[in-house]
C-alpha positions as CSV (number, residue, x, y, z in Angstrom):
1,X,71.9,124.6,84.6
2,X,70.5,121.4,83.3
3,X,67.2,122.0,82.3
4,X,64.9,120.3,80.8
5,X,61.9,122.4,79.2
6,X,58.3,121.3,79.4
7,X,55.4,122.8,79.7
8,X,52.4,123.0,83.0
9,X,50.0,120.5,83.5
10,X,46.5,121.1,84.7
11,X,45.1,117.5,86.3
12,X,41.7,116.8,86.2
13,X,39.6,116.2,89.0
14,X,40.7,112.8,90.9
15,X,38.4,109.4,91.6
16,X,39.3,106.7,93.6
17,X,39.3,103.8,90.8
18,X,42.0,101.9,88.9
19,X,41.6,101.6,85.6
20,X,40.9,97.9,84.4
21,X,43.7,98.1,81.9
22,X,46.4,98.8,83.9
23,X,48.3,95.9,85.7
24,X,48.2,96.1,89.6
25,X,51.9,95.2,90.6
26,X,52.5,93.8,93.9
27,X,55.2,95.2,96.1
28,X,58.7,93.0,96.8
29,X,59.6,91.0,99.5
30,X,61.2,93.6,101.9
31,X,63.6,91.1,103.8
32,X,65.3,93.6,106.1
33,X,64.5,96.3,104.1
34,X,62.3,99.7,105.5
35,X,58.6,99.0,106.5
36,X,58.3,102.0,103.7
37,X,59.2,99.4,101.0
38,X,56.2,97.1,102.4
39,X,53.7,99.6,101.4
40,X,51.0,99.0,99.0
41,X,50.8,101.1,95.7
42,X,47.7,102.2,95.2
43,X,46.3,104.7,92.2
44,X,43.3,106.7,91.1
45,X,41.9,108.6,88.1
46,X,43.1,111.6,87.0
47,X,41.6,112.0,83.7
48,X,43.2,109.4,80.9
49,X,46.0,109.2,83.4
50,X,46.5,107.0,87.1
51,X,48.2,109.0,89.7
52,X,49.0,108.4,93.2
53,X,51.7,108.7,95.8
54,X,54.6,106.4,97.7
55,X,55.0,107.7,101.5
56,X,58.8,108.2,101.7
57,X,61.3,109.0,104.3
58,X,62.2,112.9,104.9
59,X,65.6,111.8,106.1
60,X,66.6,108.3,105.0
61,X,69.4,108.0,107.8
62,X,65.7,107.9,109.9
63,X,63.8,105.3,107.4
64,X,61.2,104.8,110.4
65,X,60.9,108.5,110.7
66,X,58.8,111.5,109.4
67,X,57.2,110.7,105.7
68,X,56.4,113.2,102.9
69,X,54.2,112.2,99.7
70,X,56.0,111.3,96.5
71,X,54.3,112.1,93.7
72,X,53.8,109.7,90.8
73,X,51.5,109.6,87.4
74,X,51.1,107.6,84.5
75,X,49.3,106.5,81.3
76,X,48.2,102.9,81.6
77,X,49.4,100.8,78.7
78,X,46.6,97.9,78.0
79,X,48.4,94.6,78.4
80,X,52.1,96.0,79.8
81,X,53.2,94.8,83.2
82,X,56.7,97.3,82.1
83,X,57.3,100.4,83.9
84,X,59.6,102.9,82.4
85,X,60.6,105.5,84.8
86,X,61.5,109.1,83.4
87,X,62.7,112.2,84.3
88,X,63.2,115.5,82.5
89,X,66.4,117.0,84.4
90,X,66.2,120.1,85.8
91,X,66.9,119.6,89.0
92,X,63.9,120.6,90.0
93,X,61.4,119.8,86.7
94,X,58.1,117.9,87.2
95,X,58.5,114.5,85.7
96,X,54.5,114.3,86.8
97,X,54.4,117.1,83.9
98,X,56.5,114.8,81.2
99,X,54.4,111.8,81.4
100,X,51.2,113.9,81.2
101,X,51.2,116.7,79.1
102,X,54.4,115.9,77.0
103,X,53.9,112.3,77.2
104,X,54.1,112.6,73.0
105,X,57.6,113.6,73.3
106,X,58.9,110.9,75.5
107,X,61.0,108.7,73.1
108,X,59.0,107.4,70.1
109,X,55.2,105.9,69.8
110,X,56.9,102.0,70.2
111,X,58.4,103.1,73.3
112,X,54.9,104.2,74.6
113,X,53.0,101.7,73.2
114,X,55.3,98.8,75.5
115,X,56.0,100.7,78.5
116,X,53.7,102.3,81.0
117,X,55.8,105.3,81.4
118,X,56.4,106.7,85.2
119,X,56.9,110.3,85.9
120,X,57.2,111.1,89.3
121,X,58.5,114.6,90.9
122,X,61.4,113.9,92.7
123,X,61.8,115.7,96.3
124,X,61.0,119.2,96.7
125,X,59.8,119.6,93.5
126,X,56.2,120.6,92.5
127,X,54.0,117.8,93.5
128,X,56.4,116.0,96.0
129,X,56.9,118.4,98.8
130,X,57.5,121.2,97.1
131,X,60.1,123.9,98.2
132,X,58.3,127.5,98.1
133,X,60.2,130.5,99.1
134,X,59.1,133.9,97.3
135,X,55.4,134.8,96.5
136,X,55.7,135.0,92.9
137,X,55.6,138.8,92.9
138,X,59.5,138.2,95.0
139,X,60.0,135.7,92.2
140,X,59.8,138.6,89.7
141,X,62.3,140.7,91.1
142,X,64.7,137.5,91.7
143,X,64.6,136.2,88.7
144,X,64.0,139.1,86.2
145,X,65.3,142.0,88.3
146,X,68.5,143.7,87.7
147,X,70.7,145.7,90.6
148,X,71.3,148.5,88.2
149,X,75.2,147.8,88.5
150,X,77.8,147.0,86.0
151,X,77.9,143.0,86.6
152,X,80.5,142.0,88.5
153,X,81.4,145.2,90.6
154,X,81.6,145.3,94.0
155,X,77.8,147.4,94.0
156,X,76.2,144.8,92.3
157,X,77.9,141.8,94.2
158,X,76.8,143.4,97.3
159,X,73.0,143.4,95.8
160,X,73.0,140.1,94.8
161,X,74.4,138.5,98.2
162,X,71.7,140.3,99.8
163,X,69.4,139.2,97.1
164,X,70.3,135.8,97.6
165,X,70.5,135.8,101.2
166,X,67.0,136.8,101.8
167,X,66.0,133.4,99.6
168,X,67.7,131.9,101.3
169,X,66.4,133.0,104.3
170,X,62.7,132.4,102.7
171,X,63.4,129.0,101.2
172,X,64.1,127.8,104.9
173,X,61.0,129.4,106.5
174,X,58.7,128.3,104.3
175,X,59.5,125.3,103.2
176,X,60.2,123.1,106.4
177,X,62.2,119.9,107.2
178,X,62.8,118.5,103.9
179,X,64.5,121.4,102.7
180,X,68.0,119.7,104.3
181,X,66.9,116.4,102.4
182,X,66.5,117.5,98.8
183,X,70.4,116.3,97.6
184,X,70.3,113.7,94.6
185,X,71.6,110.5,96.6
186,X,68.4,110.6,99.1
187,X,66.2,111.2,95.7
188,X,67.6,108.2,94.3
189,X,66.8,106.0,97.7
190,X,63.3,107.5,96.4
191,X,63.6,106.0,93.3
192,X,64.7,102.7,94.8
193,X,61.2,103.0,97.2
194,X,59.2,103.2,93.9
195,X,60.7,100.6,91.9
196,X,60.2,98.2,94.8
197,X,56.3,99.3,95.8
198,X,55.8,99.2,91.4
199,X,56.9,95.2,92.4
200,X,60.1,95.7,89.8
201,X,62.6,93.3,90.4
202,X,64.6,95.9,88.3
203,X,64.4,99.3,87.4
204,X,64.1,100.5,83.5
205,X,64.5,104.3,83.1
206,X,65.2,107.3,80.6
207,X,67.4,110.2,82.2
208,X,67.5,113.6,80.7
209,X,70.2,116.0,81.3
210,X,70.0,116.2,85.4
211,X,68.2,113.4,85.2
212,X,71.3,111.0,83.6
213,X,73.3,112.6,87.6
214,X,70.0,110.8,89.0
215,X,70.2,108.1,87.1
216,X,73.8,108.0,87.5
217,X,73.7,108.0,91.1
218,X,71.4,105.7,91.6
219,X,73.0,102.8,89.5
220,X,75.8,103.3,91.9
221,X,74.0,103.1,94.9
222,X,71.6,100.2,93.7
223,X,74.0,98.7,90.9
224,X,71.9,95.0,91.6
225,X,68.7,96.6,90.8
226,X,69.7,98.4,87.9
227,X,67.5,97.0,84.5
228,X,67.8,99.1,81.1
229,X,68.9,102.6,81.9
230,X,69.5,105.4,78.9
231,X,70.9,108.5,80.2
232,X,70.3,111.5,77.5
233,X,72.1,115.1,77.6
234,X,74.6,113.3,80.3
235,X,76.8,114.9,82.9
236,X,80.0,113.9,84.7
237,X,79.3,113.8,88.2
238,X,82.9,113.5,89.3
239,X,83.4,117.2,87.7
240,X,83.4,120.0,89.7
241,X,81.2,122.9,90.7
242,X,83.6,125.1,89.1
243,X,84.5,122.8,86.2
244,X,81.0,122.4,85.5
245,X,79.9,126.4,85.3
246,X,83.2,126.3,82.8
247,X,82.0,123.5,80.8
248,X,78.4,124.6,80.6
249,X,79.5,128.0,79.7
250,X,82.0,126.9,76.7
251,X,78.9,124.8,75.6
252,X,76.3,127.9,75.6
253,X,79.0,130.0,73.3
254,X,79.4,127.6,71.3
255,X,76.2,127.1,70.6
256,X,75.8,131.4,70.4
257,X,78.4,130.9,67.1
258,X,76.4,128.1,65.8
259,X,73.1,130.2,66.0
260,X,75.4,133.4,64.3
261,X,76.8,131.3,61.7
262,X,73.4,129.8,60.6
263,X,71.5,133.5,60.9
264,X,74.2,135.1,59.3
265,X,74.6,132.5,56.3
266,X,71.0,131.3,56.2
267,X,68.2,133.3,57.5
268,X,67.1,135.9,55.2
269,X,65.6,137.9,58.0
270,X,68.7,137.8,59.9
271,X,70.0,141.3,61.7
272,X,73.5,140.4,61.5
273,X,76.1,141.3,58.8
274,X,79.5,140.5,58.1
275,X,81.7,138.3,60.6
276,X,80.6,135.7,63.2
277,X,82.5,138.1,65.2
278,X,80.8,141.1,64.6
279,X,77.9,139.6,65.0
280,X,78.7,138.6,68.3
281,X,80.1,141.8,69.3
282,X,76.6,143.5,68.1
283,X,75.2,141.1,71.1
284,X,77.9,142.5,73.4
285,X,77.2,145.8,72.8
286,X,73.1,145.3,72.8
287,X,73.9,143.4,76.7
288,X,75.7,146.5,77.3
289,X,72.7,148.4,76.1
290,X,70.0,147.3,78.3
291,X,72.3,147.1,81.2
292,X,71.8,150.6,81.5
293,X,68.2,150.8,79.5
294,X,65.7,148.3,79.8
295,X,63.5,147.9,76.6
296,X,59.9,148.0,77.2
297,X,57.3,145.7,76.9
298,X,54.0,144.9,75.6
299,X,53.0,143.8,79.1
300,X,54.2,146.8,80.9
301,X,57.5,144.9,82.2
302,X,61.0,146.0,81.5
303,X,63.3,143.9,80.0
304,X,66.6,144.5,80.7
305,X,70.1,142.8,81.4
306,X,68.4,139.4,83.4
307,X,65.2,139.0,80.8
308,X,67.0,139.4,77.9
309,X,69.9,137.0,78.6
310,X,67.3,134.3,79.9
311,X,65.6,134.4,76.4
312,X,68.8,134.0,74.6
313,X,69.4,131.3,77.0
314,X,66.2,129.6,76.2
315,X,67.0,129.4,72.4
316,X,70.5,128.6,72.6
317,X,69.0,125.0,74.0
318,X,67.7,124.1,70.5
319,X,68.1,125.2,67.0
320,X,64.6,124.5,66.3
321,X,64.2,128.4,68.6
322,X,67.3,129.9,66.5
323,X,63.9,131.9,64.4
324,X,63.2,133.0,67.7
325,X,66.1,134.7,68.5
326,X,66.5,136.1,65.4
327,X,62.5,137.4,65.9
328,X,63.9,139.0,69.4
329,X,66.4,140.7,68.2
330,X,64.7,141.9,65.0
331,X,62.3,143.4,67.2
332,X,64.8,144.9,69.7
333,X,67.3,146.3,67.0
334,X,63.9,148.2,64.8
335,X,61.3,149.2,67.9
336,X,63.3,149.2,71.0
337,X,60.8,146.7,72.0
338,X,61.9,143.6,74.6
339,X,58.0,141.9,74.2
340,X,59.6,138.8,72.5
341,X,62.9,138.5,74.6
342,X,60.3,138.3,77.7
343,X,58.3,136.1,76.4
344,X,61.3,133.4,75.7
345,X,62.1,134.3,79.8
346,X,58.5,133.9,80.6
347,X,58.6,130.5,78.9
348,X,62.3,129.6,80.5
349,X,61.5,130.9,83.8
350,X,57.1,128.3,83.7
351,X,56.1,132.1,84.0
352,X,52.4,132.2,83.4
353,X,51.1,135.4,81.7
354,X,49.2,136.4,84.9
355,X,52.2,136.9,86.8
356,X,51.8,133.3,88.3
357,X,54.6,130.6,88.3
358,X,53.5,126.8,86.8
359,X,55.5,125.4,89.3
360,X,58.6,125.7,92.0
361,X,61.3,124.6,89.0
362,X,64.2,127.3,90.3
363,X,63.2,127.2,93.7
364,X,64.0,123.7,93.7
365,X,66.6,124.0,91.3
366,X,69.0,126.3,93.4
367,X,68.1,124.1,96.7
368,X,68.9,120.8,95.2
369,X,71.6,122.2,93.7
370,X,73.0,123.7,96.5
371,X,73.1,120.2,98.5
372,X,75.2,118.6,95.7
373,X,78.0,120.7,94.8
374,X,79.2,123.9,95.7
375,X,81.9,126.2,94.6
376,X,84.6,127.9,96.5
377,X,83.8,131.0,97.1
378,X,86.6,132.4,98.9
379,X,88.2,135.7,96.9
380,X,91.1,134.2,95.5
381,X,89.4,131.3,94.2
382,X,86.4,133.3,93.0
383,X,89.0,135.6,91.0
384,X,90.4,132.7,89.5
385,X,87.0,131.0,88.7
386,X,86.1,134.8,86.9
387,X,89.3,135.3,84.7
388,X,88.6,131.2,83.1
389,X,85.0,132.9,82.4
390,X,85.4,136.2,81.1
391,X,88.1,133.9,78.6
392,X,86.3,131.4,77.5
393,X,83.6,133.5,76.3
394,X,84.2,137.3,75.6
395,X,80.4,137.4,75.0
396,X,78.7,135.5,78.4
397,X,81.4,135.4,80.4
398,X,80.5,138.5,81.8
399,X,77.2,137.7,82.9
400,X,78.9,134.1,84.7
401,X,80.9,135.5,87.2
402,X,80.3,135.1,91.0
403,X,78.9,131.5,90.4
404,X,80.1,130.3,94.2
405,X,77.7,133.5,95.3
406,X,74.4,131.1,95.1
407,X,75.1,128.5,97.3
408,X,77.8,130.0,99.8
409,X,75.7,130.9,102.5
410,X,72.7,128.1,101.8
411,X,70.9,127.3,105.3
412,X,72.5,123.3,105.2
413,X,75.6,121.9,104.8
414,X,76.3,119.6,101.6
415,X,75.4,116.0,101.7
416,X,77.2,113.4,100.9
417,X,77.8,111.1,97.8
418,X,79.1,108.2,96.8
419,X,83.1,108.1,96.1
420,X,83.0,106.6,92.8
421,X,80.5,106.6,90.5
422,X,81.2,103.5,88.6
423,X,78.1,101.6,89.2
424,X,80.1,98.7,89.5
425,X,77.8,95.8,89.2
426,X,75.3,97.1,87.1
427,X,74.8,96.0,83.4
428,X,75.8,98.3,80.7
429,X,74.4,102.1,80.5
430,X,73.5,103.6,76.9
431,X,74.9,107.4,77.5
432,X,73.6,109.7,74.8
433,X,75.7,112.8,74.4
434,X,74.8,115.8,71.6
435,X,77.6,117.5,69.9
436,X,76.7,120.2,70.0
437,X,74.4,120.5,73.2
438,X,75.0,123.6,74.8
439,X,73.8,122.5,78.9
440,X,75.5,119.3,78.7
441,X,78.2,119.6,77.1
442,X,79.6,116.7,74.8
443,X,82.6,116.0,76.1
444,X,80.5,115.3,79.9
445,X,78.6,112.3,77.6
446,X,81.7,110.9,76.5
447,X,83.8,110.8,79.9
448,X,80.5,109.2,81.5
449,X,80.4,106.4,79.5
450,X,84.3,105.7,79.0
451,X,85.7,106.7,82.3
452,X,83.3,107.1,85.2
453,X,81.0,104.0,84.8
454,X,82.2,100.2,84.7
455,X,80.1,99.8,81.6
456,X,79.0,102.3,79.3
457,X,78.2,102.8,75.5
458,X,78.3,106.0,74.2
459,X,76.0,106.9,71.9
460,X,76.7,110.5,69.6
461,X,74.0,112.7,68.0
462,X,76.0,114.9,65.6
463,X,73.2,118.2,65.7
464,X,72.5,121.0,67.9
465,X,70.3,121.3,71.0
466,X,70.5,119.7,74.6
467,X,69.2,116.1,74.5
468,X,68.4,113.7,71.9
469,X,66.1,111.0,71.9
470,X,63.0,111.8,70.8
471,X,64.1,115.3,69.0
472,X,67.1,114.1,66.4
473,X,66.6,111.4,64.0
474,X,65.6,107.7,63.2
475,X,69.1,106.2,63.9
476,X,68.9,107.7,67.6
477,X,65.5,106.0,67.8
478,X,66.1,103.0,66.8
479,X,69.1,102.5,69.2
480,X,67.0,103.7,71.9
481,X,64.0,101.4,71.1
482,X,66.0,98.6,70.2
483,X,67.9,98.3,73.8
484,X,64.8,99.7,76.1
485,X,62.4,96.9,74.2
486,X,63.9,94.7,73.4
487,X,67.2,94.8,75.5
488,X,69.4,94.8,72.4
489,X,73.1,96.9,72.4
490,X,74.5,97.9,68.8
491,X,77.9,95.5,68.4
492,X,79.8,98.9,68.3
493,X,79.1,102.9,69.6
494,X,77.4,104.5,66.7
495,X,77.5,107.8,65.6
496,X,74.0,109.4,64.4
């Protein structure tokens, strides 16, 4: 998965003012564009921040038809008619939640003091139709519950189809038309909708992770209206489904050695001794552990197999939660005690400590997902998909198998994309790419910019963790800054 992690926002009660310091655009001409496009943007109050929302088509083949609210928020910037439009991947995060709550962590303090920075939540996702399927007391058992089978055999395939079927089923009930709407093109048409009722003749943006596919897709679709766009933690939308679960794995065992190496050489509290290796295998044999005896917990929950791998999940995504881990397993290895491991889950998974969920992220992860891409999930290709998994990583690949399982039996058929994603027509795209980000994968960043699109620069962190801008260093930054302010591109790629 591609996520982006960011924390719940609570907005404060709304008034129906505009603030006197932000700019009131005017929406473009439409020519023979949608009546939607001809709408009027209009904002209120929420707290320090304006919010509002864009009426936009359920089904854009119907542009004249059934509307849903798109959801938009942002901190006025006195005396900047710039928009920057963001988006923290996912799918399925609340870019309403970026600008708002972690608005600090959106690039650097010269980025926010020139742009007024956008989030909005795309389709289906918390604030903009949101998908709901499980009650969150069903969201327990599907995210954190286990079959009680060895993963992978035919007892514990059998559970999770069933699992996932009744989601399925769910997801469809309760959610309503859009649900068939939520793939990435038709959420880039939304992005289009905004730019144009914001009266930007272009759009400027900042992509992260799932948000550089957005981002991606919609410089190919709109290549003319395309302004300064920075795509951060970038993936390869001409990979496949399968290619991608293969990628994304290699990345997240990677990034399991790198945390082993550093605890092992480094951390004086560390739990590991001797080889990388046997380190690893200690993991192996603690997965193996809990499969068959959850550890308890502080909160009365048991954490086995699913809870345990989702908080080493969680701090494989940076080094700056490596001390986590090591905390985790510290406290696993001496008290039998999984407290900390649910707690990283909890914090994956926008769990609230009262059992609540912040928001619809997986819900709208797996749906928009499932619209995208898909993988085969006929036997003999799911065999073959298994064997490159349980290779690649003798410690995850286990727990990776199945993949095609999630979307195989998904209530709508795919939707389609574009054929190319070259973006041909557009100016040039910074891609950042981390090398050693464990969701995006490097490599991902550096086909992106050199192969898919018509004009990319490729810009390299050399560090750990998924993304970069805004978490690395000052040479990042100032490539960043310098081209979203003030439109300048380094004379060569460089390497930070």
């Amino acid at each position: 998965m591609f996520k982006k992690l960011f924390g719940a926002v609570a907005i404060a009660a709304l008034v129906l003012t505009t603030a006197a310091c932000a700019p009131t655009p005017k929406p473009l001409a439409s020519n023979d564009l949608p009546a939607v496009y001809s709408q009027t943007l209009a904002t209120h109050k929420c707290g320090e921040f304006l919010c509002g929302t864009v009426n936009a088509p359920i089904d854009w083949a119907k542009p004249d038809g059934e509307t849903f609210k798109l959801a938009f928020s942002f901190k006025a910037v006195e005396g900047s008619g710039k928009y920057l439009f963001v988006n923290p991947g996912g799918p399925g995060a609340s870019g309403i939640d970026l600008a708002t709550t972690n608005l600090d962590s959106v690039g650097t303090p010269k980025l926010r003091s020139n742009y007024n920075i956008v989030g909005f939540d795309p389709r289906g996702t918390k604030g903009s139709s949101p998908v709901k399927c499980f009650n969150a007391k069903k969201m327990d058992d599907f995210l954190y519950g286990d079959t009680g089978f060895p993963p992978g055999s035919p007892q514990d395939l059998a559970a999770s189809r069933k699992s996932m079927a009744e989601f399925t089923a769910a997801c469809k009930q309760n959610t309503g038309a859009i649900l068939a709407h939520l793939d990435t093109v038709s959420a880039a048409k939304d992005l289009d909708l905004l730019r144009a009722v914001f009266g930007q003749s272009k759009l400027n943006y900042l992509g992260f992770s799932y948000g550089t596919f957005l981002g991606t897709t919609y410089a190919t679709l709109f290549p003319q209206n395309v302004g300064r766009f920075v795509l951060d933690g970038a993936i390869d939308p001409t990979v496949s489904d399968e290619d991608q679960n293969f990628n994304q794995l290699k990345g997240f065992d990677l990034a399991l050695h790198n945390y082993m190496k550093n605890c092992i050489d480094t951390q004086a509290d560390c739990p590991f001794t001797g080889s990388v290796d046997q380190g690893l295998s200690r993991i192996s044999q603690f997965f193996s552990s809990v499969e068959k005896k959850p550890l308890a917990t502080s909160d009365g929950r048991k954490a086995g197999l699913a809870a345990t791998s989702t908080g080493l999940y969680l701090s494989l995504y940076s080094n700056d939660y490596w001390k986590y881990l090591t905390q985790a397993f510290n406290q696993a290895f001496d008290s039998q005690d999984g407290s900390l491991f649910m707690q990283l889950a909890d914090f994956y998974n926008d769990r609230n400590a009262d059992g609540t969920y912040a928001d619809n992220m997986f819900e709208a992860f797996i749906s928009i997902n499932c619209l995208d891409s898909r993988s085969d999930p006929s036997p003999a290709a799911e065999a073959k998909q298994n064997n490159r998994m349980l290779a690649a990583s003798p410690t995850l690949g286990r727990f990776w198998q199945y993949g095609a399982e999630m979307c195989a039996h998904w209530s709508y058929p795919m939707a389609e994309h574009p054929a190319s994603y070259a973006a041909v027509g557009a100016p040039t795209i910074v891609v950042i790419g981390t090398t050693g980000d464990p969701a995006t994968p490097y490599q991902q960043a550096v086909d992106l910019a050199h192969k898919v699109l018509a004009k990319g620069l490729l810009v390299t962190y050399k560090g750990e963790g998924h993304t970069a801008y805004g978490r690395s260093n000052a040479c990042i930054s100032g490539v960043v800054d310098g081209f979203l302010i003030s439109g300048r591109l380094p004379s060569s790629e460089p390497t930070c």
